[in-house]
C-alpha positions in Angstrom: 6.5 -7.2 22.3 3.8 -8.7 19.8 6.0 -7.4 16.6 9.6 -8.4 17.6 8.4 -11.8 18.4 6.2 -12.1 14.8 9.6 -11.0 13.3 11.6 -13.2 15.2 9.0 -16.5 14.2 8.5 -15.1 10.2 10.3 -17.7 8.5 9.3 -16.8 4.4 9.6 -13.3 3.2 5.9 -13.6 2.8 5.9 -13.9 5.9 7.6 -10.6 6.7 5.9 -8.6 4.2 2.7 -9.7 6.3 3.8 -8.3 9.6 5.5 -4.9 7.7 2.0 -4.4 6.7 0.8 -5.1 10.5 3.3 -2.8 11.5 2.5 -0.4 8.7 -1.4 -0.3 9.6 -0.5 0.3 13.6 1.3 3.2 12.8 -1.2 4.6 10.5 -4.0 3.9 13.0 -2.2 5.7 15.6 -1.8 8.8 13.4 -5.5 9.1 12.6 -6.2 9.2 16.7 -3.3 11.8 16.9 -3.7 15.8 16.5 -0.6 18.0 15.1 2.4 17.3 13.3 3.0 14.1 15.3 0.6 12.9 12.8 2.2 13.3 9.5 5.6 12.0 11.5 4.0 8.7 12.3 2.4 8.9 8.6 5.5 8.8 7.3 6.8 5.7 9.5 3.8 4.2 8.1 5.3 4.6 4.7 8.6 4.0 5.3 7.7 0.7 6.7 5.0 -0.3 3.3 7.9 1.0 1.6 9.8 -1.7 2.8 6.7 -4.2 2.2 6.6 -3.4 -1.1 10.4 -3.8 -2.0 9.6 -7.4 -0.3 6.5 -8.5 -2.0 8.0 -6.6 -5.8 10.9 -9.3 -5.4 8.4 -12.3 -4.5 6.6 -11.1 -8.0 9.3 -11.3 -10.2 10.3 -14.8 -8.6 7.2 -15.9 -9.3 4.8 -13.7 -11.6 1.8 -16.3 -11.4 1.2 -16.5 -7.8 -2.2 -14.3 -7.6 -1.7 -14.4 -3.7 1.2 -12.2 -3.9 0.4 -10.4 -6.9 -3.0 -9.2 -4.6 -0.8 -8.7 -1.6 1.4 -6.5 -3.9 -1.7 -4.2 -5.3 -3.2 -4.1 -1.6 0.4 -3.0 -0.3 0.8 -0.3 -3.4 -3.0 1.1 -2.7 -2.3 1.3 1.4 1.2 3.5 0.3 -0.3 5.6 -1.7 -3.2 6.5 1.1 -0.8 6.9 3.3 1.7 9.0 1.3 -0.9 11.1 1.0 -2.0 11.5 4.4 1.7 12.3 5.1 1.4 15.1 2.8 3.1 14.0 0.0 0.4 13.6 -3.1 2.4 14.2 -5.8 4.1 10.7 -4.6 1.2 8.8 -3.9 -0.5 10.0 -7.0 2.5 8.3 -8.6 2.4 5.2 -6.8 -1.7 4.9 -6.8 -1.2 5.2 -10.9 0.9 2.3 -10.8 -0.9 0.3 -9.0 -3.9 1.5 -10.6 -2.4 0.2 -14.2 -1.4 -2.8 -13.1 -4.5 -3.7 -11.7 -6.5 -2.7 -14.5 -4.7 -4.8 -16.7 -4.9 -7.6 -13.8 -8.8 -6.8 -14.0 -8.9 -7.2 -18.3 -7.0 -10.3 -18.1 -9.4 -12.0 -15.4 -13.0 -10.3 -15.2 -14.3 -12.7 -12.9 -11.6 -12.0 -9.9 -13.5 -9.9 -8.2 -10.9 -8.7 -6.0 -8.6 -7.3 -8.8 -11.7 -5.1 -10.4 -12.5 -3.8 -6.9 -9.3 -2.9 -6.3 -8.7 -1.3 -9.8 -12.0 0.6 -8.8 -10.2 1.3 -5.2 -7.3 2.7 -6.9 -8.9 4.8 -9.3 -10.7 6.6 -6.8 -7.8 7.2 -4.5 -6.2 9.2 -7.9 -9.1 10.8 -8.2 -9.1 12.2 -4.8 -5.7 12.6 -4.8 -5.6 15.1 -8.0 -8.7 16.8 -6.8 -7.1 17.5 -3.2 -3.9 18.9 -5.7 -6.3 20.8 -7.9 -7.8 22.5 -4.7 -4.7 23.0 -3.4 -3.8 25.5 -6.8 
C-alpha cells in the first residue's frame, strides 16, 4: 500500500516524520467519519503514531536548533497531538502538551515578529488550551 512503500523510499528521518504525520492525519480523518468507541480507538492510533513524529522531529531539533523548517514541523506536530489527545479523551494530556507547544511558540513568535507562521500558530495553540480547559471546566 501507499504508506509501506513511502516508508520503504524515506531515506532522512525528516522524511519519516513527514509520512508519521500522513499516517497520523489518516487515522484521525477516519475517526471523525466513525460513530462509537471505534472512534476514540483510532484517536488514539492517531496519537500514538504523532507521538512517534514528535520523538523524531524533538531529536532533529536538538541536532540542529536553527533549522526553522523543523522547528515549524515540530510546533505543527505538538498542536496536531494535543487536538488529537483530546479528541481521544484524554485533556488533561493534551492540555499539557498544547502548553508546551504553546510556550515555545510564543517565545518563537517574540524572537521573530515577522514569521507569520509562528504567531499564528502561537494563536492556534492558545486557543486549543482555551478550549481544552473550558471542555475540563464543563466537565466539573
Amino acid at each position: 500500500d501507499a504508506a509501506s512503500h513511502g516508508f520503504n523510499r524515506a531515506t532522512t528521518k525528516y522524511e519519516i516524520a513527514n509520512l508519521l504525520a500522513w499516517l497520523a492525519d489518516t487515522y484521525f480523518a477516519e475517526a471523525l467519519e466513525t460513530k462509537g468507541g471505534q472512534s476514540k480507538t483510532l484517536y488514539r492510533t492517531a496519537a500514538d503514531i504523532r507521538a512517534r513524529q514528535i520523538e523524531l522531529l524533538k531529536e532533529l531539533v536538538r541536532a540542529d536548533p536553527k533549522n526553522e523548517t523543523t522547528k515549524l514541523s515540530f510546533a505543527t506536530a505538538q498542536n496536531a497531538y494535543a487536538v488529537t489527545l483530546g479528541r481521544a479523551g484524554e485533556t488533561d494530556q493534551a492540555i499539557r502538551v498544547q502548553r508546551d507547544s504553546e510556550q515555545s511558540l510564543e517565545a518563537s513568535c517574540r524572537h521573530d515578529r515577522t514569521n507569520k507562521n509562528w504567531c499564528s500558530l502561537a494563536d492556534q495553540a492558545a486557543a486549543n488550551l482555551e478550549h481544552f480547559e473550558k471542555a475540563i471546566g464543563s466537565s466539573d
